[in-house]
Structures are given as structure tokens and as C-alpha cells.
N, C-alpha and C positions, 0 to 999 in steps of 0.2 A: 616560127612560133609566134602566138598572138600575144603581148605586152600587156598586161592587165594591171591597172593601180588600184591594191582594193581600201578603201574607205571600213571604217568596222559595220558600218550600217548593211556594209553591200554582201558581207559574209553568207545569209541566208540565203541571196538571191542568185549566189555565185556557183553553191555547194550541189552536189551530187546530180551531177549535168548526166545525163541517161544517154550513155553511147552507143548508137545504133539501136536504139527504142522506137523501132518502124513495126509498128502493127500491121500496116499493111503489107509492106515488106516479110514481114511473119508470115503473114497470112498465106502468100504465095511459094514459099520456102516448106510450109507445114504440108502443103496442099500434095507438093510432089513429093516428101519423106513419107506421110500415109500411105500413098501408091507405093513406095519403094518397101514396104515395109508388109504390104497385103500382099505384093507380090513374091515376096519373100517365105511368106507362110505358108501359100500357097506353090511354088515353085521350087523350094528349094537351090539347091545348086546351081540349078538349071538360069536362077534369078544375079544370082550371084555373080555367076560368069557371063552374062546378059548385060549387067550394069556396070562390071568393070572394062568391058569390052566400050562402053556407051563414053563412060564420063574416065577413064583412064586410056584409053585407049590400045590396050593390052589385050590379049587373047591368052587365058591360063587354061590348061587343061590341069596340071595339076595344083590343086587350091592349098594340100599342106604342104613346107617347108621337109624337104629331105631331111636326113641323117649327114645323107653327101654334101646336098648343100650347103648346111651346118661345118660341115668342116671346109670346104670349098671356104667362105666366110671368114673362116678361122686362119686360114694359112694366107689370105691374100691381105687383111689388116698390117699396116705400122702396126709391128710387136711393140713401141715406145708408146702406141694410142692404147693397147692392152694393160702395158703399163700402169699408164692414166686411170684408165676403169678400175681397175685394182686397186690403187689410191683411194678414187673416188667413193667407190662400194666399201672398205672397211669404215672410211670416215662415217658414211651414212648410216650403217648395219648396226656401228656405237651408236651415235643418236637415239637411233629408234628404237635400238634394245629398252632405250631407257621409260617408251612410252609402253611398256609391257604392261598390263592388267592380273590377278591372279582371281582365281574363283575364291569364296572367304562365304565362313559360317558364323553366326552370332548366336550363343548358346544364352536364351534367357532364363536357363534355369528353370524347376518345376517341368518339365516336360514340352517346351516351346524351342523349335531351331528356325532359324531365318534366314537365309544366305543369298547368294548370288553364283550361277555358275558360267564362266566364259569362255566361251567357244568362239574357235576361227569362223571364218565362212567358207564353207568346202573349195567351192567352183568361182574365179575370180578371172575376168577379160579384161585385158589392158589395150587401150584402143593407146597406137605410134603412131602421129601422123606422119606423111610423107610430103609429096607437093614441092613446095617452096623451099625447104629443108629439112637435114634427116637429123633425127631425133633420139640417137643414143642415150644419152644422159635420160631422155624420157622412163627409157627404159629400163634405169638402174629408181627411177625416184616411184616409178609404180608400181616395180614389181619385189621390192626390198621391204616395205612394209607388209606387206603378203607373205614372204618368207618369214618374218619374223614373226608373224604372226599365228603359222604354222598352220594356212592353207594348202589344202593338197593339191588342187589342182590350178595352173595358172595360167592361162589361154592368151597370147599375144595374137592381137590381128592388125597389117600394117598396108598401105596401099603400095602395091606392084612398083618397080619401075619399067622404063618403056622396051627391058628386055624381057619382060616378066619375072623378076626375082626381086628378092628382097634385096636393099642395100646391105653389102656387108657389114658394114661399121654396125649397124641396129641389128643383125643378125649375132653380130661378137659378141655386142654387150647381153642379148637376150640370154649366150649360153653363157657366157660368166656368170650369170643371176640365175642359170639352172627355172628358165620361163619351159614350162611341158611341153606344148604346140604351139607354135608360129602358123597363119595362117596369111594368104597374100592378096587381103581383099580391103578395101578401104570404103568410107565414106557410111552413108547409112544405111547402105546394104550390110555394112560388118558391122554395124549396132544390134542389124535387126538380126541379125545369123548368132550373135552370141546372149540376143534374150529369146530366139525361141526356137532355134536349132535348124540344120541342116541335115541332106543324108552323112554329109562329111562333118560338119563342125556340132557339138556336141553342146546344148544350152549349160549357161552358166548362171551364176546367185547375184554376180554383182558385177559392173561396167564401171571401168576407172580409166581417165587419161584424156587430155584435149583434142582437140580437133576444130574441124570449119563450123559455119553454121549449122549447113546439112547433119555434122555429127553429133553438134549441141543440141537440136530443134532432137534430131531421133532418139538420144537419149530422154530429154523430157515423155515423149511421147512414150517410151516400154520402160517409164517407171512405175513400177505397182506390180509388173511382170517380174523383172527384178529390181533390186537396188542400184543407185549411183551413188558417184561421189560429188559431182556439182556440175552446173551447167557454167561451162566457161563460155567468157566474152574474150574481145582484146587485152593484148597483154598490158601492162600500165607498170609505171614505173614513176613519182613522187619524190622528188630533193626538196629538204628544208637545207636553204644556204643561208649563212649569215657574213659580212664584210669581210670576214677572213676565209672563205674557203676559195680553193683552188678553180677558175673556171675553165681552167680548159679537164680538168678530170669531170667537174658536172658536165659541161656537153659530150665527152666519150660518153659517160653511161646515157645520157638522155639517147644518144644516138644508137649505143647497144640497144636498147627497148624498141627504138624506133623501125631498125633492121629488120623485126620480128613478120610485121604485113602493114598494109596500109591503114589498117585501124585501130593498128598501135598507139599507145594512150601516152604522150609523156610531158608532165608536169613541172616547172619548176617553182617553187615558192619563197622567195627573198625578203629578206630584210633593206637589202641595197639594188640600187638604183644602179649604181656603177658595177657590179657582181650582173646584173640582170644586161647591161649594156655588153660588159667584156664575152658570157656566154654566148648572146649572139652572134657575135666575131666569131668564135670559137666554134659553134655548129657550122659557121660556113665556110671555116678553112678545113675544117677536117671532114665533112661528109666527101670532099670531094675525091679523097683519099681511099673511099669506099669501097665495094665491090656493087653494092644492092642500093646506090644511090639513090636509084629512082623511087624505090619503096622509103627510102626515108624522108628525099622531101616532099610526098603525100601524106606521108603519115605527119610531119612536125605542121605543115598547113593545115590543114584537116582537126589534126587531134592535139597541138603542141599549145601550152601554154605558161606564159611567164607570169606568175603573180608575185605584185611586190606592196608588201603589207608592213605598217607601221615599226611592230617587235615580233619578238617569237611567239609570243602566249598567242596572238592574232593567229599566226601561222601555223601553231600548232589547232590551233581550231577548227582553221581554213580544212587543214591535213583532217582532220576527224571527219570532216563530214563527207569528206572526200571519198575516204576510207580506201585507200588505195591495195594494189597487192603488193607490190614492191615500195619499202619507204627506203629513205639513203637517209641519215642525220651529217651534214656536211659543217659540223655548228662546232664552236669551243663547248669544251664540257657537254657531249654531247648523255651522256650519261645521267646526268642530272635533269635532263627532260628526258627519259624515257618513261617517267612515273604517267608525264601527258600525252601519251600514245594510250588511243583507248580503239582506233579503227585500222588494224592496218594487216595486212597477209604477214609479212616478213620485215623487221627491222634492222637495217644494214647501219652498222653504226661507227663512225669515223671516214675520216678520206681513202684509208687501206681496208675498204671492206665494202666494194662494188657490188653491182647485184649480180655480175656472171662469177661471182664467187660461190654465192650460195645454188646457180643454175645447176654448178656442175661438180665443187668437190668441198663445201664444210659439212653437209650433212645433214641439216635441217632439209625439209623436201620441199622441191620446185614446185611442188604442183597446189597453187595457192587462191584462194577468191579472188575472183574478177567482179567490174563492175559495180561497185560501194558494198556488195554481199560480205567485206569482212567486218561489218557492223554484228553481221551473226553470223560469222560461219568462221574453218579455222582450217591451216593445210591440210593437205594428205597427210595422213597417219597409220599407225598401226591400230589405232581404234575405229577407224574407217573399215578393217577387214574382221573387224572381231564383233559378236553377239554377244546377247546377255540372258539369263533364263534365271526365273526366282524360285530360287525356294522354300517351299511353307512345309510346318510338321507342328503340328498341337497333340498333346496325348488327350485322350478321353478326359480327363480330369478339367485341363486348361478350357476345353472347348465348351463342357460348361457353364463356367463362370462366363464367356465371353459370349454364351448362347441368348442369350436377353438383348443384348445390346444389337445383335446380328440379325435377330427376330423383327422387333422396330424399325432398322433402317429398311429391311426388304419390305414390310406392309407396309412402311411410308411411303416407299417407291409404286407399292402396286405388285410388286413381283411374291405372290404366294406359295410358288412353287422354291424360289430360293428359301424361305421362310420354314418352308417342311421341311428340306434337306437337313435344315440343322434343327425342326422337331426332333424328326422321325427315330435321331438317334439317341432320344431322350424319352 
């Protein structure tokens, strides 16, 4: 990781470093998702099993997930991993009960009602990556807001492995979570089959769940077809430490983050000098204990950096503009600075509250802005699956009174025709 001493002056020139902001790079990435994507509309299945033949190397004649293989899945899992998902899924299902919405009417009296009414989204696609690692837990944090929120239909599509089947452990968790279709297509051939349909896969409302470039660039491109939930970057993961925190627990989580691929984002921001020096140590005695070594020391070269800043208030600044998705508080009284958290995905707060705590069983959901986007934007939720539709009702009398005021603003506009609507019935 890079050692950075930041001065207060250097704050602005330091903040919101744009990771992997290759236009051109884009450019070439968008070029071949269009094509996968027109070939898609135009070929159907034919497209589908053509590109995962190409870029997986797989050969599937059947594109849905059995019933058999559903229970094949089921009986070949550690029943103690089932366990776990059981665990993990109640913890979540409270959470997110709690982000529930109700439809509500405001009665102004005299003949005027006003309300709000909220509705699921019918048809929801949870994209699982596969690849590099399998992604169970994805599969309880995307498709548990969906249930909760009392969409009907919920589409998982997840890329092959090199037998042609779905990994079991991601097929267990899908039927714990009662996901409708499983489908065994990945990359942005499965973006482009679940916003504009196949003769087998059935289009849906809305695309939810990470993935590679290719899934992130295809999502951008069939939104307005349907909705998404955000275009993910590399995962990122931000410790504010101060002289007392523990450095060999900061390097495991840095190195947890770092495990993820090699454009894994991981931060550390210090008050000390000596905290900043002991970490170092500490990433280099324990990566080598790894499995996935080699993605980490690309990823802490590349993407790793130590800032060590005057106080807190600096570094919590530093942290703002960062806007991280994963923040850790490693600080005394860490509670007392939570009021100067204004950018952050998720706040892990204390030395016993890591970030593979929240990946996989307190409940608040994994799937979080990347990239500085949690400046404006906010996790996965149940309001990510839910609509809103208004309601108006004026009785004859109230319309009226409000008939003048309605009259003026359309002639002011130009629009004559709105203007007579509310003549005509006077």
C-alpha cells in the first residue's frame, strides 16, 4: 500500500480519485456489450448459448435450472452452511421488514383527498456473479428485499460452471429465499435476456446485483428499458484508525476487501504514524497465509492506500469526500463521530464489527455504492423494489375555487388546451 502524509491543504487534491475512469477503456468495453446486446434481441437463445459457449466456455442446452437440480443442490450442501443462511436470512428479513412503506391518504376536508399508493414491482432479475467466486450470500441480500416487498416474480440469472450447472451453494441459498427461475447464463448476455426477453427467459421490470464491467457497462445501457439499482465499481473498504486501534485486525479487514479482484479499493486513514507503520507489517505477515494472494498484492499496489492525517475531524473529511462503501470506525468513542459521517455505504462501528459481518449475517444489505456515488445514493433496499402512484380527487365545488388559479398558470405556459379542460366544466 502507498503511505500518504496528508497536510490539511492537500485534502481537496487527494479526495475522490476516480477508479478505473478510462473513457477509453469504456469506450471499447461499450462497443462489444452493444453487439452482445443487439444480438440478443435479434437471436434470442440462440445468442445466449452462442456467448456463453464464447466467454464461459460451457456448452448448455438447457438454459433453466431444474426442479432436480434444485434438489440435487439441496442435498449435496454442508446442512451447517444451510444452517448459516437460515441465520443469515432471519437477521436480514427483520431489517428490512423495518424499511416497509404503506400506501396513506390525506383527507383535506370539503371534498379534496390526496394520497400515495405503493406498489411492488411485479418482475425483478437478480444478476449472481460467478467467476472468481460464488456468491451465496448475494443471493440472500438481493432477493430478500424483493420478498419483502412483495414482488411476485423474481428471476435469478448466474454464470455456468465448467460443468454446466449452477454452483450448489448459490442454488441452496436461491431456494431458501424461494428466487422463481434460476437461469445459467452470465455476463451481459444475462442483462440483455432479462430486459428484453428470450423464447426461454421472460423480460422483467427491474435488474439488481453486481457483477464485471461487461455486467455494469450492459446494465447502463438497458436502462430506460428497465430499471436498475446502480452501476457498481470495485469493491472499497475505508478504516479511520486512531493510536489505539488494533493493527493486525485493520490489515485482516483491509485484506478481506482486498481478496475481492484486483481493483479492489482499500484505504486506511490514521491519526499515527506508528498504527500506519505496524499495519504494514501486518499486511505482510498475513497475506502470505492467503489463498488468493496474488489478487491481493495487486490489488493493495494498484489500489491500497495509507493516509495519515493530523486529527480525526481532518480524517473524517478526508473519509467524506472519499465517500466510501464500506467505512470501519477503529477509534475510541467511536460513536461520538458518527454525527461526521455524511458519505459513506455502510458504517461498521467498533473493532468487533468487521465488514464481512455485515457481507453476510447482521442484516443491513451488502449491496452498497461504489465509487464516491454514496455522496447520493444509498444500499439496496426494500424501496429499491417498490413504486409509488398519486392520488388526486377534488369534488366539483373545490375545483372551482382552484379553477382561476389553474386557468393563469396554463395561458401563462401557452398550453390552451389544459386551460379549457378545466373551462369546459364550468
Amino acid at each position: 500500500m502507498k503511505r500518504i502524509q496528508v497536510e490539511e491543504q492537500d485534502l481537496q487534491v487527494l479526495t475522490r480519485e476516480k477508479q478505473g475512469n478510462n473513457q477509453t477503456a469504456y469506450a471499447k468495453i461499450d462497443h462489444v456489450v452493444a453487439k452482445i446486446i443487439l444480438d440478443l434481441q435479434e437471436q434470442g437463445d440462440e445468442a445466449l448459448r452462442s456467448y456463453t459457449a464464447q466467454f464461459d466456455q460451457v456448452e448448455i442446452n438447457d438454459i433453466r435450472v431444474s426442479e432436480a437440480e434444485f434438489t440435487q443442490a439441496w442435498n449435496e450442501v454442508d446442512p451447517a452452511f444451510i444452517e448459516a443462511l437460515i441465520a443469515a436470512k432471519k437477521n436480514i428479513v427483520q431489517f428490512h421488514e423495518r424499511q416497509l412503506e404503506q400506501s396513506w391518504l390525506l383527507d383535506r376536508g370539503e371534498g379534496i383527498l390526496l394520497g400515495q399508493l405503493v406498489r411492488p414491482i411485479e418482475k425483478i432479475g437478480v444478476y449472481v456473479p460467478g467467476g472468481k467466486a460464488v456468491y451465496p450470500s448475494t443471493v440472500l441480500m438481493d432477493t430478500i428485499p424483493a420478498k419483502v416487498a412483495g414482488c411476485k416474480r423474481i428471476v435469478m440469472v448466474t454464470p455456468p460452471s465448467k460443468d454446466g450447472k449452477v454452483n450448489p451453494y448459490t442454488l441452496a441459498a436461491a431456494k431458501l429465499v424461494g428466487v422463481d427461475e434460476v437461469y445459467k447464463v452470465g455476463g451481459a448476455q444475462a442483462i440483455a435476456a432479462l430486459a428484453y426477453g428470450t423464447e426461454t427467459i421472460q423480460p422483467v421490470d427491474k435488474i439488481v446485483g453486481p457483477g464485471n464491467i461487461y455486467v455494469a457497462r450492459a446494465k447502463k445501457m438497458v436502462f430506460g428499458a428497465v430499471d436498475i439499482d446502480m452501476i457498481a465499481g470495485p469493491s472499497e473498504v475505508c478504516i479511520i484508525a486512531d493510536d489505539g486501534a488494533n493493527p493486525a485486525y485493520i490489515a485482516a479487514d483491509l485484506l478481506a476487501q482486498a481478496e475481492h479482484d484486483e481493483m479492489a479499493v482499500t484505504t486506511l486513514i490514521t491519526t499515527s504514524t506508528t498504527i500506519a507503520e505496524w499495519v504494514e507489517q501486518e499486511l505482510a505477515e498475513q497475506m502470505v497465509q492467503l489463498e488468493r494472494v496474488e489478487i491481493i498484492k495487486q490489488s493493495l499496489q494498484d489500489h491500497g492506500r495509507i493516509y495519515v492525517v493530523k486529527d480525526l475531524a481532518s480524517g473524517f473529511a478526508l473519509m467524506n469526500e472519499i465517500a466510501p462503501e464500506h467505512l470501519e470506525l477503529m477509534i475510541q468513542d467511536p460513536f461520538q463521530w458518527i454525527p461526521k459521517v455524511h458519505n459513506a455505504g455502510a458504517v461498521f462501528v467498533g473493532s468487533y464489527s468487521p465488514e464481512p459481518l455485515g457481507d453476510y449475517y447482521a442484516g443491513p444489505n451488502h449491496t452498497l455504492p461504489t465509487g464516491g456515488t454514496a455522496r447520493f445514493s444509498s444500499p439496496l433496499g426494500v424501496y429499491d423494489f417498490i413504486k409509488k402512484s398519486s392520488v388526486i380527487y377534488y369534488n366539483e365545488q373545490e375545483l372551482a375555487q382552484a379553477k382561476e388559479h389553474i386557468i393563469r398558470i396554463a395561458e401563462q405556459e401557452g398550453l390552451t388546451a389544459h386551460a379549457n379542460a378545466i373551462r369546459i366544466r364550468f
